[in-house]
N, CA, C and O atoms as a GROMACS GRO file, in nm:
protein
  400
    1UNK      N    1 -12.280  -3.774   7.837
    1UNK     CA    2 -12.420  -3.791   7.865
    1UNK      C    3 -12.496  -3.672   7.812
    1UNK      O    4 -12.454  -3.557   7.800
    2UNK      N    5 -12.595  -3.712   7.788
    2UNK     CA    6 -12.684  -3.590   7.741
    2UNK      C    7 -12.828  -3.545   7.832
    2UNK      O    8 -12.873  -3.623   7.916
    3UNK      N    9 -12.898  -3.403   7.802
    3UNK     CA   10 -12.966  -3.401   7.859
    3UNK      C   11 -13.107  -3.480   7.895
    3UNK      O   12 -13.197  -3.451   7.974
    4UNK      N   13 -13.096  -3.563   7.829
    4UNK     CA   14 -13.231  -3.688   7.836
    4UNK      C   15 -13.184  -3.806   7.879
    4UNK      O   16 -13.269  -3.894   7.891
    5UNK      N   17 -13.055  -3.836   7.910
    5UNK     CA   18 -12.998  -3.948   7.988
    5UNK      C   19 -13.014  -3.867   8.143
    5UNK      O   20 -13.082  -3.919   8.232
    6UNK      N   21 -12.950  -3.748   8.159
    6UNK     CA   22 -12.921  -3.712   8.277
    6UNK      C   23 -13.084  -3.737   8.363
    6UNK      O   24 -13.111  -3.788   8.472
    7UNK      N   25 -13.158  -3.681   8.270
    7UNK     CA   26 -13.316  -3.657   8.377
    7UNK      C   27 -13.362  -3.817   8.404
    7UNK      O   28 -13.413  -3.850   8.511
    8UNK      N   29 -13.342  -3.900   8.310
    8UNK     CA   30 -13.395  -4.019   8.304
    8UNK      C   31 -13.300  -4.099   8.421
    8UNK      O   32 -13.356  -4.169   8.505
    9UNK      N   33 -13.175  -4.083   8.420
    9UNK     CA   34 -13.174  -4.110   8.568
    9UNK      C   35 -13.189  -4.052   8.662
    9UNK      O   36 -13.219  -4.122   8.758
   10UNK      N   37 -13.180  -3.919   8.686
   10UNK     CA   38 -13.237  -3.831   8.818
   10UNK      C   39 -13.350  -3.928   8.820
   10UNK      O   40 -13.340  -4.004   8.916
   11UNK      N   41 -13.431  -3.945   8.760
   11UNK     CA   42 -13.549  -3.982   8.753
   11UNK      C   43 -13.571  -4.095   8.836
   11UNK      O   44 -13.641  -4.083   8.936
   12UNK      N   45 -13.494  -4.256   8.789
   12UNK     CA   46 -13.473  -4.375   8.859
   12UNK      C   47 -13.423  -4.330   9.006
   12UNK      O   48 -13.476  -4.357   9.114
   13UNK      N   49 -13.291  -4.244   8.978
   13UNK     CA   50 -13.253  -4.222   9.150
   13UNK      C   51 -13.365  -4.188   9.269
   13UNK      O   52 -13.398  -4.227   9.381
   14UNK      N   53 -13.403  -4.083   9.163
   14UNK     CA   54 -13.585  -4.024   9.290
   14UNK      C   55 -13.692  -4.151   9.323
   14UNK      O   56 -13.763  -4.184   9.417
   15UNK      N   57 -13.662  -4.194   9.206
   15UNK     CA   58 -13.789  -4.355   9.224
   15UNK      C   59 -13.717  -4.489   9.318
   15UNK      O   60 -13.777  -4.594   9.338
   16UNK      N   61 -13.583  -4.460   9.367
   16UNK     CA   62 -13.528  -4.595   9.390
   16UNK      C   63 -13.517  -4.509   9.606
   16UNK      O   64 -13.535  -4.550   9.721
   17UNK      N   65 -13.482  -4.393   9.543
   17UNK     CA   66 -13.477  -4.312   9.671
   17UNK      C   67 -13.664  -4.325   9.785
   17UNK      O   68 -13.688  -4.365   9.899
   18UNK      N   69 -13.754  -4.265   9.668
   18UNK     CA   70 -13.869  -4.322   9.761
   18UNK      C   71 -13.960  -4.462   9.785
   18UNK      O   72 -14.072  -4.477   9.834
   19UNK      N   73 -13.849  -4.572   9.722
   19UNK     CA   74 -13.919  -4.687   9.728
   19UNK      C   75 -13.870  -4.723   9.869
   19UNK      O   76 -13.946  -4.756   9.960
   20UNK      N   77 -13.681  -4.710   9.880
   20UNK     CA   78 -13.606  -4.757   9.993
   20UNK      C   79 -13.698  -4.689  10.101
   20UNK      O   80 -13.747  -4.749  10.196
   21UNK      N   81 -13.717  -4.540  10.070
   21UNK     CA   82 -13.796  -4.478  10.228
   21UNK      C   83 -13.901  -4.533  10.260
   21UNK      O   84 -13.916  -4.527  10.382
   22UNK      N   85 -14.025  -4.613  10.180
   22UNK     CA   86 -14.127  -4.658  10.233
   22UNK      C   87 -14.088  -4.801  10.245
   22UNK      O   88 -14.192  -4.853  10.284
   23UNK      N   89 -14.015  -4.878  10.236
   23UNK     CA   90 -13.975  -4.980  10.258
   23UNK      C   91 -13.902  -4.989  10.408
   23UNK      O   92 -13.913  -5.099  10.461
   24UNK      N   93 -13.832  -4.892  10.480
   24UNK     CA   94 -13.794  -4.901  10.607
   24UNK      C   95 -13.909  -4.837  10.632
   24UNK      O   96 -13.920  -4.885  10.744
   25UNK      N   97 -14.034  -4.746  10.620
   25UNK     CA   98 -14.113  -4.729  10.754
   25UNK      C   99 -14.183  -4.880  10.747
   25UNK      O  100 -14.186  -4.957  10.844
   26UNK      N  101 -14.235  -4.906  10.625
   26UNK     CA  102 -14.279  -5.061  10.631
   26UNK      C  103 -14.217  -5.084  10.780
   26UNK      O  104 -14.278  -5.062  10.884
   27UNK      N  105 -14.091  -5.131  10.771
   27UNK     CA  106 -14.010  -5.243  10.847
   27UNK      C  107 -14.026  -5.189  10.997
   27UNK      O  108 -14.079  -5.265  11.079
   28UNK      N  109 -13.991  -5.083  11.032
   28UNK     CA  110 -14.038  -4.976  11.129
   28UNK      C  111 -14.148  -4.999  11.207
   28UNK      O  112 -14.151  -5.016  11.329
   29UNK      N  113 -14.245  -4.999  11.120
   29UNK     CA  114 -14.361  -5.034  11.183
   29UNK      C  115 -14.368  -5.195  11.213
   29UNK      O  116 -14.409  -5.255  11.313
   30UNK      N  117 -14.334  -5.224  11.137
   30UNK     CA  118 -14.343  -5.408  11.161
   30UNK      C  119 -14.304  -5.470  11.295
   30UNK      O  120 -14.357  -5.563  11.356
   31UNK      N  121 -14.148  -5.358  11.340
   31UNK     CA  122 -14.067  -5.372  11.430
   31UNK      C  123 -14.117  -5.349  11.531
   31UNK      O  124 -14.089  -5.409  11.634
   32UNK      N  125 -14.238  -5.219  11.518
   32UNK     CA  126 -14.279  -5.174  11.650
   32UNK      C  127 -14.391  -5.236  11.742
   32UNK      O  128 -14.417  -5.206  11.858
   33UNK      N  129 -14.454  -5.335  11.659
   33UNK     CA  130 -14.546  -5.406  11.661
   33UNK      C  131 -14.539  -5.538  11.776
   33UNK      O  132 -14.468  -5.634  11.747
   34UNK      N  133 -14.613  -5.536  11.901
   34UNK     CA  134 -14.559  -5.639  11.979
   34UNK      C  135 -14.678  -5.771  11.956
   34UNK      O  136 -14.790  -5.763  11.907
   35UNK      N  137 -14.635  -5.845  11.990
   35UNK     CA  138 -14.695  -6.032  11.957
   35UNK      C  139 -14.828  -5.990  12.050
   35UNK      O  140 -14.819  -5.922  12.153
   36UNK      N  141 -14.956  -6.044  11.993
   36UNK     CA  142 -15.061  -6.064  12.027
   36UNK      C  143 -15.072  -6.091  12.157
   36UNK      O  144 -15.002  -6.187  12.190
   37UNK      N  145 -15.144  -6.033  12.260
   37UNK     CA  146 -15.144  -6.141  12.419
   37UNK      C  147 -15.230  -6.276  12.398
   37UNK      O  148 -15.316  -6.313  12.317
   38UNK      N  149 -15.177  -6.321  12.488
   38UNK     CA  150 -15.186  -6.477  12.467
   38UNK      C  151 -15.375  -6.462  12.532
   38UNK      O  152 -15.426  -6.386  12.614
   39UNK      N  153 -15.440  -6.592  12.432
   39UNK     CA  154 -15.613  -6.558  12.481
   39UNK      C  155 -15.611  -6.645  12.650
   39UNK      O  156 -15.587  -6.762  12.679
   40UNK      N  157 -15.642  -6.544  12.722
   40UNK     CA  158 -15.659  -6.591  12.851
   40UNK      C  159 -15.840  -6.576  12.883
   40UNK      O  160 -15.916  -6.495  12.830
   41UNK      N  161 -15.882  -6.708  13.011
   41UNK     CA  162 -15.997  -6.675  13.033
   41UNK      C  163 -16.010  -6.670  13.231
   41UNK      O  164 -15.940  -6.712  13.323
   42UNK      N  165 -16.109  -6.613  13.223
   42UNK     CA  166 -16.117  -6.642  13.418
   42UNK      C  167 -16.151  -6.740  13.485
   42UNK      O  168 -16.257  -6.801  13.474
   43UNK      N  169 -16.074  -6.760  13.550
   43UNK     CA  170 -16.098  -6.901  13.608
   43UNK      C  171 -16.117  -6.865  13.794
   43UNK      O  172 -16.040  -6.810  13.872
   44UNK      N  173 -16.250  -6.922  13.815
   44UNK     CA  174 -16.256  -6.910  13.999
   44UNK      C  175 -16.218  -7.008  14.036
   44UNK      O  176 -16.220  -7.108  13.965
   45UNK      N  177 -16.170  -7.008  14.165
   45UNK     CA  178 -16.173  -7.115  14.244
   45UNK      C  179 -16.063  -7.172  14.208
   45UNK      O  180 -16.093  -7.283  14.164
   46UNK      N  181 -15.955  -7.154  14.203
   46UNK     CA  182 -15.832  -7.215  14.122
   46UNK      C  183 -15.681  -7.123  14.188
   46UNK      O  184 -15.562  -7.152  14.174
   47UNK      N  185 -15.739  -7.013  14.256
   47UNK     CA  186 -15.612  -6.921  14.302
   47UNK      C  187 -15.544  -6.958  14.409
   47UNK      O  188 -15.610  -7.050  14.460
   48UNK      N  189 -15.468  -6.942  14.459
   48UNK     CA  190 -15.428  -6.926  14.636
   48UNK      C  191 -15.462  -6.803  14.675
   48UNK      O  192 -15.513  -6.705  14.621
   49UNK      N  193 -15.412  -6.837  14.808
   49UNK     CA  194 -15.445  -6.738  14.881
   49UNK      C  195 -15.403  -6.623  14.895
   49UNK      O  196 -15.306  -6.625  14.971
   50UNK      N  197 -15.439  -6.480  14.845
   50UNK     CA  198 -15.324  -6.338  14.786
   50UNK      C  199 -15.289  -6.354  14.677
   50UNK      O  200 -15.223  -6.264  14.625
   51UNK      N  201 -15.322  -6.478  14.597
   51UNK     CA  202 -15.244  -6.478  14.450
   51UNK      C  203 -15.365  -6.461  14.355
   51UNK      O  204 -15.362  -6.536  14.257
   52UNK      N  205 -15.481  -6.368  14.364
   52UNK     CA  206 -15.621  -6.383  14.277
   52UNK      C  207 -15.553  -6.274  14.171
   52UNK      O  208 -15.445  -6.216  14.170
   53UNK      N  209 -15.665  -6.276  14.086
   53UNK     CA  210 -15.610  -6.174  13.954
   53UNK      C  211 -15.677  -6.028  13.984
   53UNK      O  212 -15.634  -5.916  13.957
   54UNK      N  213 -15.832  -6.082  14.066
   54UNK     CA  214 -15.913  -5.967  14.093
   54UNK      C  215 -16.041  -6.053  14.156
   54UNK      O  216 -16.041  -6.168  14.200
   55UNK      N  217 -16.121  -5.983  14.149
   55UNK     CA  218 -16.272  -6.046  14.185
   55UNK      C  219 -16.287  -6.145  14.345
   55UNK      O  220 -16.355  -6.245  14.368
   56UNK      N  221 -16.208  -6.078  14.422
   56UNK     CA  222 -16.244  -6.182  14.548
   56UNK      C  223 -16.356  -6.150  14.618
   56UNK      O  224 -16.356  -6.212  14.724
   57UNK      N  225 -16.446  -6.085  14.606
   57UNK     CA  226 -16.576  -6.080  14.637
   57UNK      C  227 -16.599  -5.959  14.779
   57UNK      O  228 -16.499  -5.894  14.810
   58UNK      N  229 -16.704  -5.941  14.841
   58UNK     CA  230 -16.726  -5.874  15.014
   58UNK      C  231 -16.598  -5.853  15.054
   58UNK      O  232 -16.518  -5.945  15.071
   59UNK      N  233 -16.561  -5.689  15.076
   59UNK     CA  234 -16.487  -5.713  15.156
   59UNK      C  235 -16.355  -5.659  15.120
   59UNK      O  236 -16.281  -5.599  15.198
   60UNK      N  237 -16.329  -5.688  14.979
   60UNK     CA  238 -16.182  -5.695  14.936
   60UNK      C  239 -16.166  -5.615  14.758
   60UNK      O  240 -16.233  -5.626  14.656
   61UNK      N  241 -16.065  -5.549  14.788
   61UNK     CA  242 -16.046  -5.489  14.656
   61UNK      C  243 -16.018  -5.534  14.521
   61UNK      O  244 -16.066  -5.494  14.415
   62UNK      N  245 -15.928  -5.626  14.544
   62UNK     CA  246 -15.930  -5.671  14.353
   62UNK      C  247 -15.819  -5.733  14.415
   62UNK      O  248 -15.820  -5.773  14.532
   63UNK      N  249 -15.670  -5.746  14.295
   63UNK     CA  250 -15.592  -5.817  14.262
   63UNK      C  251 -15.533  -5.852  14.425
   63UNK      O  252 -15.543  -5.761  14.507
   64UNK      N  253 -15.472  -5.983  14.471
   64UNK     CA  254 -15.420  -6.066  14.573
   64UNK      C  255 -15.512  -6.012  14.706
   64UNK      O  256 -15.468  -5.972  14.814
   65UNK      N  257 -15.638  -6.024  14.669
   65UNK     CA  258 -15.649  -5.967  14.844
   65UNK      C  259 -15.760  -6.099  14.825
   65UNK      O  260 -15.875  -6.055  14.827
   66UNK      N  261 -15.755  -6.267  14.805
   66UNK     CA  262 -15.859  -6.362  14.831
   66UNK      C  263 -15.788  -6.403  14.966
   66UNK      O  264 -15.665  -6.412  14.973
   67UNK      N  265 -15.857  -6.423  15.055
   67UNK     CA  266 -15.858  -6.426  15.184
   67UNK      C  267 -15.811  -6.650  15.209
   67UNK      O  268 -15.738  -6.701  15.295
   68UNK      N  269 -15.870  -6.705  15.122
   68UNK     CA  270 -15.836  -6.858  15.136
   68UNK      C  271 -15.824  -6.889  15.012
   68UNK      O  272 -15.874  -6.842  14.911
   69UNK      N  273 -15.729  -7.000  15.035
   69UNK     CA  274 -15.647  -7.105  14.886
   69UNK      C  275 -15.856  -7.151  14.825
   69UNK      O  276 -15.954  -7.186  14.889
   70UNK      N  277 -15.836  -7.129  14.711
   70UNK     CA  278 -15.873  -7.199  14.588
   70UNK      C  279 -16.060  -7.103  14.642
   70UNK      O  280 -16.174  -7.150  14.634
   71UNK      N  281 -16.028  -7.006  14.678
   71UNK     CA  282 -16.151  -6.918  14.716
   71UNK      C  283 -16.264  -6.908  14.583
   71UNK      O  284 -16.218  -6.899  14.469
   72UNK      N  285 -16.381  -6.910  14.600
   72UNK     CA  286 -16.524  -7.005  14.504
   72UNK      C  287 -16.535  -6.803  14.417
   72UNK      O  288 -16.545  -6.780  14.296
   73UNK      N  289 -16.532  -6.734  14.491
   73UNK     CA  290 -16.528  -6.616  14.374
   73UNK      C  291 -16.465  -6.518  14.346
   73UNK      O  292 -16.501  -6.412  14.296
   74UNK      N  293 -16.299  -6.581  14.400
   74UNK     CA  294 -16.187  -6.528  14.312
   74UNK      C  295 -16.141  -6.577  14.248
   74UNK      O  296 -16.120  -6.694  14.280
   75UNK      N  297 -16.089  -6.535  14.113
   75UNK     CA  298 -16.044  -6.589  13.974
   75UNK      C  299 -15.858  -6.519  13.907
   75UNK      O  300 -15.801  -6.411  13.912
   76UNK      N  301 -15.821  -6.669  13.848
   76UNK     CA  302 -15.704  -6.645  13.811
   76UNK      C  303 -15.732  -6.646  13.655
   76UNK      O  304 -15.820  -6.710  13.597
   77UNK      N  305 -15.604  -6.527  13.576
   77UNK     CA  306 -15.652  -6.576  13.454
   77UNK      C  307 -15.528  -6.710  13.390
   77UNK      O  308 -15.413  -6.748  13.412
   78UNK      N  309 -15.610  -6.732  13.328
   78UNK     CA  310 -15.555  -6.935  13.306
   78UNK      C  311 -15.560  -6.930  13.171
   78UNK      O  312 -15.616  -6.829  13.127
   79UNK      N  313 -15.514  -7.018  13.081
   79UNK     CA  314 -15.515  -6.974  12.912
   79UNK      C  315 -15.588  -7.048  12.896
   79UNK      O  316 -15.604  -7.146  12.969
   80UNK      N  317 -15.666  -7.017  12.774
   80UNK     CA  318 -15.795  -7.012  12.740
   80UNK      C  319 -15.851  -7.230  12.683
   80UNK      O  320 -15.794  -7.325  12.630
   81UNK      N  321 -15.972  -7.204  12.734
   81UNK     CA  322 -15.963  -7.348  12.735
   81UNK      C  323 -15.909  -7.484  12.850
   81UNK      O  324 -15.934  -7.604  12.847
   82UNK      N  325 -15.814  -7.387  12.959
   82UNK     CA  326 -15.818  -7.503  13.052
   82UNK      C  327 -15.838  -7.479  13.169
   82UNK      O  328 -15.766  -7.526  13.257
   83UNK      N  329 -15.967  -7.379  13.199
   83UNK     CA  330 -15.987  -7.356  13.351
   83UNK      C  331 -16.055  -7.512  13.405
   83UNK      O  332 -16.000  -7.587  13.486
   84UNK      N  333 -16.164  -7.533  13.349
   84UNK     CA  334 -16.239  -7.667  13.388
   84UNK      C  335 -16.189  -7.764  13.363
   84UNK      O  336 -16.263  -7.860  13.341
   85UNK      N  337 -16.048  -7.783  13.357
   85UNK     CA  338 -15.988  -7.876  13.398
   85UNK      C  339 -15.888  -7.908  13.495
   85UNK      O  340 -15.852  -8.017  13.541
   86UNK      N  341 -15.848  -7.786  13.516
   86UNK     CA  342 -15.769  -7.762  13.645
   86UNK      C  343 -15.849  -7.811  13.758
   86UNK      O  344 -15.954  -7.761  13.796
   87UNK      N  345 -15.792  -7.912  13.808
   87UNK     CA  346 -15.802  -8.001  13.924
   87UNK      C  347 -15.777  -7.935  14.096
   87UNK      O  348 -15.659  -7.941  14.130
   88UNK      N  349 -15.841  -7.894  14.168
   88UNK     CA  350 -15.773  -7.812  14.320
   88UNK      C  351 -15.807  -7.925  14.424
   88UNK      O  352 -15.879  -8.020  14.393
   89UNK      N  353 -15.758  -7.912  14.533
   89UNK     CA  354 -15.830  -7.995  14.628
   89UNK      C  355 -15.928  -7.966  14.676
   89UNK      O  356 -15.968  -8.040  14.766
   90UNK      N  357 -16.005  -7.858  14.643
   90UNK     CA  358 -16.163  -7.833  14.660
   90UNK      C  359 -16.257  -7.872  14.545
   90UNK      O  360 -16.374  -7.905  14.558
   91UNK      N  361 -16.184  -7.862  14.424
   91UNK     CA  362 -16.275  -7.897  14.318
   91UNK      C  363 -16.227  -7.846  14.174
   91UNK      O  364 -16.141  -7.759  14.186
   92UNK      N  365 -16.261  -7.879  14.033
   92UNK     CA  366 -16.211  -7.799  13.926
   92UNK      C  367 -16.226  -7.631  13.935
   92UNK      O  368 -16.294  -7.557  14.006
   93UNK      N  369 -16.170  -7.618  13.874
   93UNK     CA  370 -16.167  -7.469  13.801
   93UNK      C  371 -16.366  -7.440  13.770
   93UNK      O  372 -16.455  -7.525  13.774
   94UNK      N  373 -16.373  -7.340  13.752
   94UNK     CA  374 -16.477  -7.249  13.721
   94UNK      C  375 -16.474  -7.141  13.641
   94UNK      O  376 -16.388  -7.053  13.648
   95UNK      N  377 -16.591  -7.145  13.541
   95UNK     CA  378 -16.592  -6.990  13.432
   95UNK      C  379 -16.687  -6.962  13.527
   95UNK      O  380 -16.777  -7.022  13.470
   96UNK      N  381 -16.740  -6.919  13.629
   96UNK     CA  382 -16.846  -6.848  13.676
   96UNK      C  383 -16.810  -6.878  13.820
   96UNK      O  384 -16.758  -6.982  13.860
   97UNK      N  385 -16.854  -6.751  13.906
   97UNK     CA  386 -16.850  -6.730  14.049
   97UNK      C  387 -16.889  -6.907  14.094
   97UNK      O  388 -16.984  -6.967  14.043
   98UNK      N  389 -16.786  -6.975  14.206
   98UNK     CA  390 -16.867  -7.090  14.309
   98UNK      C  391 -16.875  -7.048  14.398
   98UNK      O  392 -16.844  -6.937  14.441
   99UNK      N  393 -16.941  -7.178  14.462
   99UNK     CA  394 -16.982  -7.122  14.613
   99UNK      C  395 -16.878  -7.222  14.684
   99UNK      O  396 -16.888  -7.343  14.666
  100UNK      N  397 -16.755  -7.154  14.781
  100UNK     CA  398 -16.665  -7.259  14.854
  100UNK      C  399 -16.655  -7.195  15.006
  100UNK      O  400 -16.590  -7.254  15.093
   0.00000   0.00000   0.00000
């Protein structure tokens, strides 16, 4: 081999060496990356009773403290698109505070 073979591959080796390295952080990062959360919306009037997400109104702090099943202004979150159809024995689902 001579000295213009030798550099010309040093050369490829250095170019094949920093393609592989940015090709695993690529992957690295790809890996680290977790799946989108699923689109959720709020739904009142649809919880039980201790099982709210937050928002139970007078009185009460946030997550499981709704005092009655399917309570008018505590909200569960429900995936997106089927609160007002959720059926309770008080009434559908709600995007906005009811009155129960």
């Amino acid at each position: 081999m001579n000295a213009k073979t030798l550099t010309s591959t040093g050369l490829v080796a250095v170019a094949l060496a920093a393609g592989a390295s940015a090709a695993y952080a690529q992957s690295s990062q790809n890996n680290n990356r977790q799946a989108p959360a699923p689109a959720v919306e709020k739904c009142y009037g649809v919880a039980m009773a201790g099982k709210n997400d937050c928002a139970a109104g007078p009185g009460t702090t946030c997550a499981g403290t709704s005092v009655r099943n399917y309570q008018g202004n505590a909200w569960k979150n429900v995936p997106r698109g089927t609160c007002t159809s959720i059926r309770t024995p008080a009434g559908n689902g709600s995007l906005t505070p009811i009155t129960r």
